[in-house]
N, C-alpha and C positions, 0 to 999 in steps of 0.2 A: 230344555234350555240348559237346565245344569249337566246333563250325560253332553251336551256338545259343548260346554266350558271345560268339563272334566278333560276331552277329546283336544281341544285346542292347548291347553295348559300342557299335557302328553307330550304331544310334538314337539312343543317351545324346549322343553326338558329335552328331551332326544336330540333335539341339533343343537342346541348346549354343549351337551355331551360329546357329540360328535364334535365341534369346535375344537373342544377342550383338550382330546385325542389329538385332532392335528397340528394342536399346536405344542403338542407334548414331545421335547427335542426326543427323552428315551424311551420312546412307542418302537417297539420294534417293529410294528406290520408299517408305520411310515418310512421306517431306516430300509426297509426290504423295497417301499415302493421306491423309493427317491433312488436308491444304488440300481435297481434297475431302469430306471428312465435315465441314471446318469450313463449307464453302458451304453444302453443304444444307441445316446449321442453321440457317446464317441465313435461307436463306430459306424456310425450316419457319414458323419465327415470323416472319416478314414484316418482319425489323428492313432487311434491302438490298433489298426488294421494293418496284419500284418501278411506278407506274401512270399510262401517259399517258394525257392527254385532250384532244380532241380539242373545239374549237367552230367548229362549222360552219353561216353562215347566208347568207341570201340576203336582201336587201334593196333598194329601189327608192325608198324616199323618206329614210330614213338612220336610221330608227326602231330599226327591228331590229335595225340593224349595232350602233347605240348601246347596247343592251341584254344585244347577243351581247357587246361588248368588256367590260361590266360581269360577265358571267358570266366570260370571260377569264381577265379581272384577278384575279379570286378565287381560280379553280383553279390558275391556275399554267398554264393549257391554252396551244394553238398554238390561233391562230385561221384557220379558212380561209373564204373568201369566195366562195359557188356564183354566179360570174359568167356570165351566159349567152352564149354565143356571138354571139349577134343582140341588145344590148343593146333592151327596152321603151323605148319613145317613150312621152310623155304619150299620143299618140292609142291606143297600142295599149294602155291603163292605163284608158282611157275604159268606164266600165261599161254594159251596157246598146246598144252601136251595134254588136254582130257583130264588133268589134275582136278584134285577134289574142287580149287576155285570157281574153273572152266566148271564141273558139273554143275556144283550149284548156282552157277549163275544162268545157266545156259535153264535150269528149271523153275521156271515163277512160283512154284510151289514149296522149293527148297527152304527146309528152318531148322538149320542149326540150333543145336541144346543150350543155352547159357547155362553157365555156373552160374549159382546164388542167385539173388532177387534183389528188388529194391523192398525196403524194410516196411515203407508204410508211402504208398504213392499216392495214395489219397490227401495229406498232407502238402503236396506239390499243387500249384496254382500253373507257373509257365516249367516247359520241360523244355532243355534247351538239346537236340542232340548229334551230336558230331560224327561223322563218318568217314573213309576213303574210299575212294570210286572206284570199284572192280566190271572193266567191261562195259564203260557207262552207264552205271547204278550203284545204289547201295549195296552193300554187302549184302546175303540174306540173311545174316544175323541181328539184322536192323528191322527186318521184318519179323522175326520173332521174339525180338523188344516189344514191338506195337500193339503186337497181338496178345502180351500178355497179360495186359494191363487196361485199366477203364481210362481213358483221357476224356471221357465227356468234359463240358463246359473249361477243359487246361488247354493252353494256348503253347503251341507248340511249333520251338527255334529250329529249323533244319540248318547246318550248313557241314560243307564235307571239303576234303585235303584232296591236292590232284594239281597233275598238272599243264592240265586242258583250261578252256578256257570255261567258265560258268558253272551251276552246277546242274544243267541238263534236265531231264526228264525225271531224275532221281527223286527232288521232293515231291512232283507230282505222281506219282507212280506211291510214296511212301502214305500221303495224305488218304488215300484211297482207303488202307488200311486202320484209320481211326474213325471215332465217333463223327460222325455229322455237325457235332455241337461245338467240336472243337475246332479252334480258330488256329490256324497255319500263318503264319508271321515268312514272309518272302527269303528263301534261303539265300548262301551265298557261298560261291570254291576259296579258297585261299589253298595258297601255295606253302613250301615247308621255311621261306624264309619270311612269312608274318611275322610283325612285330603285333607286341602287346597293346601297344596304344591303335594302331589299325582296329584291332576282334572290337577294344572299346568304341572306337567312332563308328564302326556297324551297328553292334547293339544299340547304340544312340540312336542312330539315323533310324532304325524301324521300333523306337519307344520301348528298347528293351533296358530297363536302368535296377538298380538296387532300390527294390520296392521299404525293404526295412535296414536302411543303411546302416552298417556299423563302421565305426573307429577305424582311417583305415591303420593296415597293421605299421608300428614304425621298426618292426625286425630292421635292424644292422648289419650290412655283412660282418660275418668273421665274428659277433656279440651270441655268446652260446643263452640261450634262451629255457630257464632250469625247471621252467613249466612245465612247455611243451619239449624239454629234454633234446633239443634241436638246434641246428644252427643253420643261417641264413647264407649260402656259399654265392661265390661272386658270377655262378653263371647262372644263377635265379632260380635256384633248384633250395631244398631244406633236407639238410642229412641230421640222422639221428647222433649225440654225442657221448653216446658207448654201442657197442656192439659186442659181438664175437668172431675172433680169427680163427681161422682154420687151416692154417700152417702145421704140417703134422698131422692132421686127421685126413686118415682114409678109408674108402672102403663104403661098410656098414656103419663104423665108427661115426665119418663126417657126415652120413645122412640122418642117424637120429640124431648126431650132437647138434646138429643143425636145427631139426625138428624142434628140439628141448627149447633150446634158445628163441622159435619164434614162438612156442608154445606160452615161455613165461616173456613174451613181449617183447624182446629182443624184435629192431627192426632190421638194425644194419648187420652186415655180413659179409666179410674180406674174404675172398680168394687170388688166388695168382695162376697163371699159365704153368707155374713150377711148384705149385705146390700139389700139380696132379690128382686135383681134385673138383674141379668144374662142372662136372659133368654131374657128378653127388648132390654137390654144393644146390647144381638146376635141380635136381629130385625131389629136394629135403623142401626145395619154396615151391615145387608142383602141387606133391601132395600135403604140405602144408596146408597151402591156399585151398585144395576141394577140402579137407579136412577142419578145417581151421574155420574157413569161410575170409580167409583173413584177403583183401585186395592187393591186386602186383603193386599198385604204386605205392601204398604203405610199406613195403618193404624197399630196402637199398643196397643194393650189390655192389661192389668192388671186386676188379679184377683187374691183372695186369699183366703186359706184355716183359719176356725177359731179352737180354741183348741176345745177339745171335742170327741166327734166322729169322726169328720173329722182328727184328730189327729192317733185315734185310730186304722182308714180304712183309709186311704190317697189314697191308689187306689182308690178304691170305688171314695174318694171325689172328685179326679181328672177328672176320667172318669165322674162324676156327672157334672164337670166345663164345660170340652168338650161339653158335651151331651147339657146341658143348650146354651152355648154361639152358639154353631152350626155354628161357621166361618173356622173351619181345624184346627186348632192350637193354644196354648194360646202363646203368645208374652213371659211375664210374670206373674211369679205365685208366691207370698209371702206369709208366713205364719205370719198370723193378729197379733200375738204378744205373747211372750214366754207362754207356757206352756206342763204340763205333755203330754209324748212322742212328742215332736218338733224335735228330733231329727230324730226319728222313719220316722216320715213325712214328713221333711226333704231328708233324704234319698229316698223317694218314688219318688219327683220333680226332684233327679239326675238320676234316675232312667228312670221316663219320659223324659229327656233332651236326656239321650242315645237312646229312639224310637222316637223321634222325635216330640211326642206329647206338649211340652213346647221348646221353644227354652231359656228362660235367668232365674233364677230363684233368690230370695232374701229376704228379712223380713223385716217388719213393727216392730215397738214399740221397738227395741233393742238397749240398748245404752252402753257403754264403756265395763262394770264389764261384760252384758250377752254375748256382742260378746266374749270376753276374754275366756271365758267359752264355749260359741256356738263352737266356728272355728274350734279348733284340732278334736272335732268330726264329722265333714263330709270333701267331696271330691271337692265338689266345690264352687270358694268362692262367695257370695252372690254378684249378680252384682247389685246389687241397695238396700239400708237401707231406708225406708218410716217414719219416724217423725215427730212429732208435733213440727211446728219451724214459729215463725211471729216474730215480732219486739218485742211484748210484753215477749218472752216464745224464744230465739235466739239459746241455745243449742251449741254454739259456739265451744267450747274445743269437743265435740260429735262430731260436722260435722266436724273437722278439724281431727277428731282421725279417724274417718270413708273414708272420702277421703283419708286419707294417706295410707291407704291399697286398694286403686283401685278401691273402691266401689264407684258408686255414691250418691249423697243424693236426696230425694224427699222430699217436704213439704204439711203435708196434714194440714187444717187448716193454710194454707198461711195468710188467713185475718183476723184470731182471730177466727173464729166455731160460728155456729147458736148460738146469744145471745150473741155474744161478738164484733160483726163486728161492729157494731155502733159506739161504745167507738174508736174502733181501726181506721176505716177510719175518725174522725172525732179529731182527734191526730191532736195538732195547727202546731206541728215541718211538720207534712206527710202532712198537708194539705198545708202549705206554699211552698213546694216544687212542689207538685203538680201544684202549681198556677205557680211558675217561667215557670215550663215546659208544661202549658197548659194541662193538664193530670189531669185524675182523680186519688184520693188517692190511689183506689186500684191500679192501674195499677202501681204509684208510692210504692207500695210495693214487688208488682209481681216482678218488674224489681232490688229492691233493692235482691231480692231473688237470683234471676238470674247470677246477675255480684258478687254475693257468689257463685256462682257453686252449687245452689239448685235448684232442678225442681222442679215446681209449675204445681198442679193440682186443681185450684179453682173452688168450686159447684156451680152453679145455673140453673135456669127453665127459667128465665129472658131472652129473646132473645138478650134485649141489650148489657146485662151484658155481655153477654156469649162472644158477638161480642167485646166489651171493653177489655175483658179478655187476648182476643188473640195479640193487639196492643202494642204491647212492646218492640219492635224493631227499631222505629225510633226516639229513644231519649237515653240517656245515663246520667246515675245520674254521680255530681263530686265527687273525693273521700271526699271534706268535706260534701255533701250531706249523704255519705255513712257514715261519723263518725257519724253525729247528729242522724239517726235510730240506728247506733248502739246503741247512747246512750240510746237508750228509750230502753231497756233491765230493765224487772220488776220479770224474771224469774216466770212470772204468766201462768203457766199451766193449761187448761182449759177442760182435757179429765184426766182419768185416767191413763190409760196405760204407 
């Protein structure tokens, strides 16, 4: 009787204990229990459940890319770009002549190389992916996307650019190629002149939405953005707001000075028709890009046509840009600065903006009286006006007349132009400043450009320079710093145009 009083009395004591434990706020084995039943709830009900998505296309004339970025923009998605190892020449896009196209299409086994991969696809929940229809099918470079990757239990968006009607046997022919577990969501064609809000009410209509919405973005046109170092241009494109020109580099010269610049991040990159260098300028973003790893649409090209011929045949000059530059599509395409038929050729760049060949287009050398004159005769308004504008040469009433119709400004000759940059960085006002803020004179220009709402595209071959160039971002001039450059206005213009 007493050994089972002793045995009763035991227990009473032991769940005491245990009581007293659970109700002890700083018991850590009950903080461990309770934070893990509070997780599961949550994501019982799906309130922290979060689901990435993935857009992934392949594109050759800018159509697709254009459609995949609209799809994008809405989900919230990372976008990747299935870049082929051996980029398509127009010749091998020629339908009908046995061209590399023709073969591979004509072979169900054909699988073209990709460049790079997706970083971590496992991460990816729905894969949304875009294509154009060669021969009524997908490309077979879309088949060696599917193949390289696991989609079990990922549900997966088809839809492809064309200008047929549906989109055919393509997704079903592609579905074939994935996991069994994976859920195929009904594709669909669209043509090159989708609107954005269309790609949105499909994904709608087959329950494809922003699983983890974010904010959407409120980017400005023409509001330079000192984050993401970028500006919002009015034909719905984001250019970066410094670069490197390459006016004067040729050769070897503009293919590594090229290199350097997107090596240390440099996105954007001015060429022209007359600066004879196109064709480098395409190398230095080729091998870049296998080298680098770095994606075509993170970079942003500029190129432009000059009066003359190119004025005359604008096709022609265009297709000449493409052919030379050889990366899929120009960014932007300006025409170098007014002359007989501008308008003509003009028209040919809206022209290309509708096939997809140029996505943003605009002009160089134009200022109050020729836009006034320019704008009623064409369709779309110039998203970026290229100028000669430094401290010396400021243009002020120009850029401010220019901005206020949507357009942004670029400044070429930021530092005063071969033979004048001496004088300019050597200014006792820019160099004092320079000094306060540790910085060198140019940079202290670059950035006076900047917090104008001017993009800066400054030349050099100089590795350092080129690296100094890009640095402008962790310092910020005061607005009395910004009066004393302005004073130094001498309205000394140092090119013709």
């Amino acid at each position: 009787m007493k050994q089972i009083l002793c045995v009763m009395i035991s227990i009473l004591m032991l769940i005491t204990v245990t009581a007293c434990i659970a109700e002890t706020p700083n018991s850590s084995a009950d903080n461990t229990e309770l934070q893990e039943t509070d997780d599961s709830s949550e994501l019982a009900d799906g309130s922290n459940a979060v689901t990435e998505i993935l857009v992934a296309y392949f594109s050759c004339t800018g159509t697709t890319e254009k459609l995949a970025k609209y799809a994008a923009d809405y989900l919230n998605a990372d976008l990747y770009e299935i870049w082929p190892a051996d980029p398509y020449t127009d010749e091998d896009l020629t339908y009908y002549t046995n061209g590399r196209a023709d073969q591979e299409q004509n072979d169900p086994d054909a699988r073209p190389q990709i460049n790079g991969q997706v970083e971590d696809m496992s991460k990816y929940q729905i894969v949304v992916i875009a294509y154009p229809i060669w021969h009524g099918q997908a490309p077979r470079i879309i088949s060696t996307f599917l193949e390289s990757y696991d989609f079990q239990n990922k549900t997966i968006v088809p839809f492809c650019t064309s200008h047929s009607n549906g989109i055919g046997s393509s997704a079903t022919d592609l579905e074939k190629l994935c996991a069994d577990s994976a859920e195929w969501k009904e594709g669909k064609r669209f043509d090159s002149q989708t609107t954005e809000s269309e790609i949105e009410n499909w994904l709608d209509s087959i329950d494809i939405k922003p699983h983890n919405p974010k904010q959407k973005e409120t980017d400005e046109v023409g509001v330079f953005d000192f984050e993401s170092k970028s500006v919002l241009l009015n034909s719905g494109y984001s250019m970066p707001i410094n670069g490197l020109g390459t006016y004067s580099l040729l050769d070897d010269t503009c293919v590594e000075s090229v290199k350097t610049a997107l090596k240390d991040g440099v996105r954007l990159i001015d060429t022209a028709y007359m600066y004879k260098n196109e064709a480098e300028v395409g190398q230095a973003i080729r091998e870049s890009m296998e080298e680098l790893g770095i994606q075509r649409e993170d970079i942003f090209v500029i190129t432009k046509l000059y009066p003359g011929e190119q004025y005359e045949n604008p096709e022609r000059a265009i297709e000449d840009a493409l052919d030379k530059l050889d990366i899929g599509y120009i960014d932007m395409m300006l025409l170098h600065h007014p002359g007989d038929n501008d308008v003509k050729a003009y028209k040919a760049m809206e022209q290309a903006v509708a096939d997809g060949k140029i996505h943003s287009i605009g002009l160089s050398n134009w200022y109050i009286e020729e836009l006034e004159n320019f704008l009623p005769q064409v369709s779309i308004t110039p998203a970026l006006v290229q100028n000669e504008i430094h401290p010396y040469y400021q243009e002020r009433e120009v850029v401010e007349y220019i901005q206020s119709l949507g357009i942004v400004v670029q400044a070429w000759y930021p530092l005063g132009g071969r033979g004048y940059t001496a004088d300019l960085l050597g200014n006792e006002v820019i160099s004092k400043i320079a000094q306060a803020h540790e910085k060198s004179s140019a940079q202290i220009i670059l950035r006076w450009d900047l917090q104008n709402g001017v993009v800066v595209i400054p030349g050099s071959s100089n590795p350092d320079h080129i690296m100094e160039n890009t640095q402008l971002y962790d310092f910020e001039l005061t607005d009395e710093e910004m009066e004393q450059i302005d004073a130094l206005e001498k309205n000394e213009k140092n090119d013709w145009y």
